[in-house]
KOLNU-34545 format. One record per residue (C-alpha): residue number from 0; residue in three letters; x, y, z. Coordinates in Angstrom, 2 decimals, m for minus. Layout:
N
(r NUM "ALA" (X Y Z))
...
//
This chain:
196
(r 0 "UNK" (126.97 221.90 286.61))
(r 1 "UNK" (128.13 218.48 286.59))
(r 2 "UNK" (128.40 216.21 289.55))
(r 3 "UNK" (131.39 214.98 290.98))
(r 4 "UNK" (129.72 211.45 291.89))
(r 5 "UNK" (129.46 208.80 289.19))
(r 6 "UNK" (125.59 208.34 288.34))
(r 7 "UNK" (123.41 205.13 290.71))
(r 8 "UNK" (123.17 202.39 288.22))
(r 9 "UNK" (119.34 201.44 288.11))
(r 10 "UNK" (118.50 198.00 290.05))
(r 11 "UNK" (118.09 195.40 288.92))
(r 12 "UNK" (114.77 193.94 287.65))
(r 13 "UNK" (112.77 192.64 290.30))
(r 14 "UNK" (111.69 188.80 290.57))
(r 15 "UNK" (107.67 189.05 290.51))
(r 16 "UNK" (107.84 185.91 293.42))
(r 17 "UNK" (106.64 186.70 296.64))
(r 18 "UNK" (106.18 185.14 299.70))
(r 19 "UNK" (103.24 182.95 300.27))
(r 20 "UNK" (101.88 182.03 303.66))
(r 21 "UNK" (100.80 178.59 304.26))
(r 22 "UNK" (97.55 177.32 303.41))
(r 23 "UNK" (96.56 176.73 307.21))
(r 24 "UNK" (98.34 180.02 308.47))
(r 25 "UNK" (95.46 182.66 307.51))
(r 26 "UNK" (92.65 183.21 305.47))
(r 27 "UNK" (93.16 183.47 301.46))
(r 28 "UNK" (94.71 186.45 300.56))
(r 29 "UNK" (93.18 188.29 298.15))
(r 30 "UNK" (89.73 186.45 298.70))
(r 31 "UNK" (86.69 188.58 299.79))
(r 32 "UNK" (84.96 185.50 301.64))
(r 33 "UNK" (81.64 184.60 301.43))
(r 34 "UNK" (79.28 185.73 304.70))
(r 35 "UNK" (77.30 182.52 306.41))
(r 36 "UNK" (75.09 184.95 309.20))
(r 37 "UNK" (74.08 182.87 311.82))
(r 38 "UNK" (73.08 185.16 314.83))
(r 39 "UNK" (73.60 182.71 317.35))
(r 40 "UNK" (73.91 182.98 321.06))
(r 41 "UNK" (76.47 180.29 322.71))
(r 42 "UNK" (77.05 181.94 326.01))
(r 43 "UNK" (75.20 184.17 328.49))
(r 44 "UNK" (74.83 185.49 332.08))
(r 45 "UNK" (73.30 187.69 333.96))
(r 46 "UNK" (76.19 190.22 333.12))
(r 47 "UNK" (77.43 189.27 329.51))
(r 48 "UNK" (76.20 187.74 326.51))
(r 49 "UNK" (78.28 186.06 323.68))
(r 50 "UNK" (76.52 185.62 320.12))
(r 51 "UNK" (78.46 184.00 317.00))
(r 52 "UNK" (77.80 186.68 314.78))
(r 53 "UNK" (78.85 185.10 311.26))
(r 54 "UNK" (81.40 183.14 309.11))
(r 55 "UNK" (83.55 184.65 306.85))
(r 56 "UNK" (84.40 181.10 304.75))
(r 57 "UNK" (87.32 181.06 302.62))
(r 58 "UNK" (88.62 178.74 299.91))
(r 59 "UNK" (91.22 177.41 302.71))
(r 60 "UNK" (88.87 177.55 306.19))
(r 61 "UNK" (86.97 179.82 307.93))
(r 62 "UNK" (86.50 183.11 310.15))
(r 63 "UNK" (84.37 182.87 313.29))
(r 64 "UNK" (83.11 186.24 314.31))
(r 65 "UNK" (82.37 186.50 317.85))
(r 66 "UNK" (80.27 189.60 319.57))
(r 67 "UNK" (80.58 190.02 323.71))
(r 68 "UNK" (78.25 192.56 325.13))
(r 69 "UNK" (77.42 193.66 328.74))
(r 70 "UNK" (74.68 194.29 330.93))
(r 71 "UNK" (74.25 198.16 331.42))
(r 72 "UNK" (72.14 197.28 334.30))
(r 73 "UNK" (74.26 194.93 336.29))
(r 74 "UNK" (77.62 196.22 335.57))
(r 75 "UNK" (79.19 197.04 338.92))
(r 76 "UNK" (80.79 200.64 339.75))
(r 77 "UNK" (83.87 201.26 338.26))
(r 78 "UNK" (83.60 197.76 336.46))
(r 79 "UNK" (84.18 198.20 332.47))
(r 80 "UNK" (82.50 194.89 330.07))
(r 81 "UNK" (86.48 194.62 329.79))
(r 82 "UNK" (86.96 193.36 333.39))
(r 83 "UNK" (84.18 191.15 332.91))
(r 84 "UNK" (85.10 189.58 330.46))
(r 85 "UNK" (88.60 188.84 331.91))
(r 86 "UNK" (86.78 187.65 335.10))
(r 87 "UNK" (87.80 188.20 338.57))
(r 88 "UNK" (91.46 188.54 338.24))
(r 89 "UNK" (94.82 186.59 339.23))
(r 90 "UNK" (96.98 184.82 336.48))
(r 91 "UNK" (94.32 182.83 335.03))
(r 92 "UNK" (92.42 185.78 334.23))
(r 93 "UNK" (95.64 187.83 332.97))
(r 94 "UNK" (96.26 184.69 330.49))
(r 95 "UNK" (92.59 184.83 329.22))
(r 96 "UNK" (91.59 188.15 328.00))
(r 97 "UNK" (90.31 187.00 325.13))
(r 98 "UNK" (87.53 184.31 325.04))
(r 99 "UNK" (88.72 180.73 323.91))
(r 100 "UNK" (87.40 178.98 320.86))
(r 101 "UNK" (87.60 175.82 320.23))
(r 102 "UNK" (86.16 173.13 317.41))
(r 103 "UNK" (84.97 169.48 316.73))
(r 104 "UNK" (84.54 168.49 313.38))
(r 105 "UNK" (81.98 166.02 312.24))
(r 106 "UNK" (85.14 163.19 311.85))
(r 107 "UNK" (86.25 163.71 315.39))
(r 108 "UNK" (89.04 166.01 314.78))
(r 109 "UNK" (89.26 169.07 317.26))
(r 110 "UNK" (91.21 172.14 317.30))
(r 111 "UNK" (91.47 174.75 320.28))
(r 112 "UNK" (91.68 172.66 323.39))
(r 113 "UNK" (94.61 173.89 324.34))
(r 114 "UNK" (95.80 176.89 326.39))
(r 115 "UNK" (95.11 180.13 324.36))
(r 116 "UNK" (98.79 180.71 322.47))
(r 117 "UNK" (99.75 177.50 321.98))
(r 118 "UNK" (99.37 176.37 318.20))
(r 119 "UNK" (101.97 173.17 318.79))
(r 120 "UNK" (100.20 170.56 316.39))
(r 121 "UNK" (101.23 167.39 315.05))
(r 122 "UNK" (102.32 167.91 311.24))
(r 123 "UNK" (102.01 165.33 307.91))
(r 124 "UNK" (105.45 164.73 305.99))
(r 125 "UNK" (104.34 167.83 304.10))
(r 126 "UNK" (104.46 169.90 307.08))
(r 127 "UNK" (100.36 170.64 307.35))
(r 128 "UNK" (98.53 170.24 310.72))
(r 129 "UNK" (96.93 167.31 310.51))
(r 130 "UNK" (94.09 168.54 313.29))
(r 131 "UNK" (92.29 171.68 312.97))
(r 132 "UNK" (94.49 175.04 313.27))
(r 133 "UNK" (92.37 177.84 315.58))
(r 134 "UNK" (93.90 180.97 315.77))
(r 135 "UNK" (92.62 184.06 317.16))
(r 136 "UNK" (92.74 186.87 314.43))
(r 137 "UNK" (92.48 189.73 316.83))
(r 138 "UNK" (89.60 192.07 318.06))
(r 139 "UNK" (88.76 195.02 319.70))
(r 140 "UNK" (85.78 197.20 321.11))
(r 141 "UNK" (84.65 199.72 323.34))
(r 142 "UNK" (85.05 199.11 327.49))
(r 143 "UNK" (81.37 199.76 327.35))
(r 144 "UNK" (80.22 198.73 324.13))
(r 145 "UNK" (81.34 195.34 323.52))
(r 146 "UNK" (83.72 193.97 321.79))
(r 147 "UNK" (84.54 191.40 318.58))
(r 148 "UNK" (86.43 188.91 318.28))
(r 149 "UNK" (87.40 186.96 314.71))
(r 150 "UNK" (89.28 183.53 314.63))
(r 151 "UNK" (90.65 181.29 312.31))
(r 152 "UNK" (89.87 177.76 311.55))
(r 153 "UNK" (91.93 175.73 309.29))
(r 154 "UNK" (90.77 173.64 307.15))
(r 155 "UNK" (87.19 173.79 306.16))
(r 156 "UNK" (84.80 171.38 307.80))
(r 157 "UNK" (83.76 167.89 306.01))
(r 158 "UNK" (79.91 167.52 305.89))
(r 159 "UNK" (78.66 166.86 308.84))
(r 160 "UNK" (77.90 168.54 311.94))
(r 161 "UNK" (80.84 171.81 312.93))
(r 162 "UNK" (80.59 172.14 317.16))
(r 163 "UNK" (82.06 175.55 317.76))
(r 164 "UNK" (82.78 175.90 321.01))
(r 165 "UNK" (83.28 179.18 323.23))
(r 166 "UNK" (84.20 180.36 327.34))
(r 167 "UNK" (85.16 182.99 328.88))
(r 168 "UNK" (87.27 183.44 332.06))
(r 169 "UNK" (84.67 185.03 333.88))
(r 170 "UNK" (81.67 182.74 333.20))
(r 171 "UNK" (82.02 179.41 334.39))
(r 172 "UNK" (80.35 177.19 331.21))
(r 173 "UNK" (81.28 176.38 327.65))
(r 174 "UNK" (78.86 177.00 325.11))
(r 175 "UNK" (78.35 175.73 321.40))
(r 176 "UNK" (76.76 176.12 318.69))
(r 177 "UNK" (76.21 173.21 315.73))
(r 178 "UNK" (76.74 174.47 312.17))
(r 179 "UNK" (76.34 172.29 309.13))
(r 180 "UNK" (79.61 171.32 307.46))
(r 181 "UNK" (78.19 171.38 304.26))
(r 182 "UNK" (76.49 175.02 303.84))
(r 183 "UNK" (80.02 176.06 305.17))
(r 184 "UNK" (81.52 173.89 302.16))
(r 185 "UNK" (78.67 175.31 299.77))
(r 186 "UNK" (79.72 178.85 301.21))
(r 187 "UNK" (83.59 178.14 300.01))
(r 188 "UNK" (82.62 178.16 296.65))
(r 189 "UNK" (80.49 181.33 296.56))
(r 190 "UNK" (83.97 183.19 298.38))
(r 191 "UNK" (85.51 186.07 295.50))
(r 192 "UNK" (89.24 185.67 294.61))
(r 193 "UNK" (90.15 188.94 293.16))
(r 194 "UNK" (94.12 188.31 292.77))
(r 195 "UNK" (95.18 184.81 293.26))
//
């Protein structure tokens, strides 16, 4: 039987260019990064504790991986590590349900002092931040359990002394936690491009 509709010509060939995100927008695709444990804790209170679990370095920056767990002894009725974290309540609260991160490089340059969202940053003529880019990558977790948290940091540190800073709504401190530049430069080179 034939058909009454002309045949589909086949399309045309595809153009093998694809879109590349900026350098500073997200860690190197394709790149397994290279792990820097550190295991440290830069918050705690009688109800939560915050430990900077690792790095996950990259050619172009780095991943902060944050862990947030609660007291199962002084967690109130009815009160999940969830609401802790987000604090007592009201607007504040409701804008920071995640914990802020923030950076100070060993040249002065910082990245993360402002509110959580806001990634406005003065540009070169090229178009690249010219202070550090902090973006929160995401997370997730149990309402009992914890939770983890990964964010971005754009570019990599010069040698020298990284601050890394943390809060949370619901405890009223910053803590940091100094981290040598250079083994985070030393890690960038050990990172695995598969498909560049």
């Amino acid at each position: 039987m034939t058909s009454f509709f002309d045949p589909v010509p086949a399309p045309p060939p595809e153009a093998r260019k694809a879109w590349q995100p900026p350098a500073w927008d997200r860690p190197s695709e394709g790149t397994l990064p290279a792990i820097l444990a550190l295991g440290e804790i830069v918050l705690q209170s009688d109800q939560l504790v915050v430990q900077l679990e690792h790095l996950g370095v990259y050619p172009n920056g780095f991943t902060i991986q944050l862990s947030i767990i609660g007291n199962p002894h002084e967690q109130p009725a009815g009160r999940s590590t969830a609401s802790m974290v987000a604090g007592d309540g009201g607007a504040l609260a409701h804008r920071l349900r995640f914990p802020r991160v923030g950076v100070q490089f060993a040249d002065g340059r910082v990245g993360g002092k402002a509110e959580p969202g806001i990634s406005d940053t003065d540009r070169d003529e090229h178009g690249i931040p010219v202070q550090p880019i902090v973006r929160m990558l995401g997370g997730g977790g149990g309402a009992n359990r914890g939770f983890r948290y990964g964010v971005w940091v754009h570019p990599l540190p010069p040698v020298g002394p990284l601050t890394i800073f943390v809060s949370l709504p619901s405890i009223d401190d910053d803590g940091s936690v100094i981290v040598d530049g250079e083994q985070i430069r030393a890690a960038a080179a050990r990172a695995s491009v598969i498909w560049s």
